[in-house]
N, C-alpha and C positions, 0 to 999 in steps of 0.2 A: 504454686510451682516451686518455688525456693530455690534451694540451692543444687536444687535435682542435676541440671549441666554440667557440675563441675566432673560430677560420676559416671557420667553420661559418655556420649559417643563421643561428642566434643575435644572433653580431656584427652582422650588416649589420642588421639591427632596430633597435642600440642608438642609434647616431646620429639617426637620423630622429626615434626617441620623447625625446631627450635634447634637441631642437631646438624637436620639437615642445612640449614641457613649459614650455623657454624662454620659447618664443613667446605660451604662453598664460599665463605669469607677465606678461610684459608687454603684451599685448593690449588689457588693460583701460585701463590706459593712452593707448594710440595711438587706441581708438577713441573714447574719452568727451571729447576734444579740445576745447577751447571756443576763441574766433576769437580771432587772432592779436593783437587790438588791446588785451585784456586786459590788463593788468599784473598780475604774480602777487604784488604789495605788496597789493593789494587785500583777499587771503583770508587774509591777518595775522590772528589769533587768533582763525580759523573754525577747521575740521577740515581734517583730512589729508587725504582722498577729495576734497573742493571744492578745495581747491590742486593735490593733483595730478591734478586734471582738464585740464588745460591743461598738455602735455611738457615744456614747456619751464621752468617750475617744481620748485622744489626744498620739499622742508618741512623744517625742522628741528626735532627734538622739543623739544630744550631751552627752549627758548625761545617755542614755538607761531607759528614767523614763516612765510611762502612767500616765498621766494626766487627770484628769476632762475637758473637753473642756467647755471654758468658753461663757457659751448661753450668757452670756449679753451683748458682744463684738462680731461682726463678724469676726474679726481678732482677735488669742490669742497673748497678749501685749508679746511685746520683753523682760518683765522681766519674764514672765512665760516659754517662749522659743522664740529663733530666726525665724522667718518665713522660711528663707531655711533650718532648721532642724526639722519643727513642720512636722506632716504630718497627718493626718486625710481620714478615709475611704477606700487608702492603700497606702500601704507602698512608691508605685513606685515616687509618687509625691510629692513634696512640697507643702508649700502655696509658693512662691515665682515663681513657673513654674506654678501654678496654675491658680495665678493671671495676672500671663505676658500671656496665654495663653488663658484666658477668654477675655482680654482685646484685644489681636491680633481678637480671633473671633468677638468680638463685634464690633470691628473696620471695618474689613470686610463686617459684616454684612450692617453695616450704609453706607458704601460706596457703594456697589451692592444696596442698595435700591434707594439713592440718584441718582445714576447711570441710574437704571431703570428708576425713576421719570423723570431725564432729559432727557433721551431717550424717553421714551410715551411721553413728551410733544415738544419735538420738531420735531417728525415725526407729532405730531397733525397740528402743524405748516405750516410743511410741505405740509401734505393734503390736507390744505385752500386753498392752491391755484392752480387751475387746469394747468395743465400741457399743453404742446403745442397740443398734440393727444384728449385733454378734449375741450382747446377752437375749435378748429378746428371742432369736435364734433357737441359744442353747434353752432357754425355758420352756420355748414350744416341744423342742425335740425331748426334755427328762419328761414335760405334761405327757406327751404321747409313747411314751416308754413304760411310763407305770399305768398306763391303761390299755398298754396291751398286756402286761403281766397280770392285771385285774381278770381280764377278758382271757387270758390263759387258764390262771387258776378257776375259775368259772365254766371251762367246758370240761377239766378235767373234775372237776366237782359232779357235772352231769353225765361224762361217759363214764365215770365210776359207779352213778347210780343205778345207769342201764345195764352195765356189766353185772351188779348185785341180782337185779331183779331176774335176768335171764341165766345168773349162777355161771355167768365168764369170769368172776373176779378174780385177776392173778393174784396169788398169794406174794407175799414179801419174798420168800425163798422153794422153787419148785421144788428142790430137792428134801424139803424137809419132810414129806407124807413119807419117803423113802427113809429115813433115820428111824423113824417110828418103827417099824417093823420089826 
């Protein structure tokens, strides 16, 4: 069996449920959005679900502050907060588990691809060369190719001989008694 699965029906499921799971880790987030005019200094030492109601907020544990999340950086800098205390989108996560677990997926992913590449290419491999039931095959099939060309040239040997005897033999060229003339 091998490694047949990973090419298989299987694979193509896993990206879609791996995005979709994404999607709905952050969902909650994008949809529970309050308007933009808000300042997220405001939900300072309420809870973590009311700060990150509004994206663009950051909470940090330490401290119990909501933060501006910093768009210019993709990671908010260790002086603004610690990454296993920042948390963005919800509550349940870190950036720290975030990023080990983005990283474990991706890892994965690139392995299962490379995996499947060297599997399709070495069954290709594989293929090229026919098997003992392939040549065996092909042997049968040239034995009985050149024994009907045997068995070809052998009736035209014969209807040639009847053609002579009864004076039907086609000449090489019909029109050449006509040149003679």
């Amino acid at each position: 069996m091998g490694f047949g699965w990973i090419c298989g029906r299987r694979m193509r499921w896993g990206l879609p449920f791996g995005g979709a799971a994404l999607l709905l880790l952050l969902l909650p987030a994008a949809v529970g959005q309050s308007s933009p005019g808000v300042a997220c200094s405001q939900n300072t030492n309420r809870t973590c679900q009311e700060c990150l109601k509004n994206v663009s907020c950051l909470w940090c544990n330490t401290d119990n502050t909501c933060l501006d999340y910093p768009v210019t950086k993709i990671l908010p800098p260790a002086s603004l907060c610690k990454l296993s205390s920042a948390r963005w989108g919800v509550c349940w996560v870190n950036f720290e588990a975030l990023i080990i677990a983005m990283s474990v997926i991706g890892g994965l992913v690139l392995l299962a691809v490379a995996v499947c590449c060297c599997y399709c290419c070495c069954g290709k491999k594989r293929s090229r060369k026919p098997d003992k039931s392939e040549e065996k095959a092909m042997r049968e099939q040239e034995e009985r190719r050149i024994r009907q060309e045997e068995r070809r040239a052998e009736m035209k040997s014969r209807h040639d001989e009847i053609r002579k005897k009864y004076g039907l033999f086609k000449e090489e060229n019909p029109y050449a008694r006509f040149e003679n003339n």
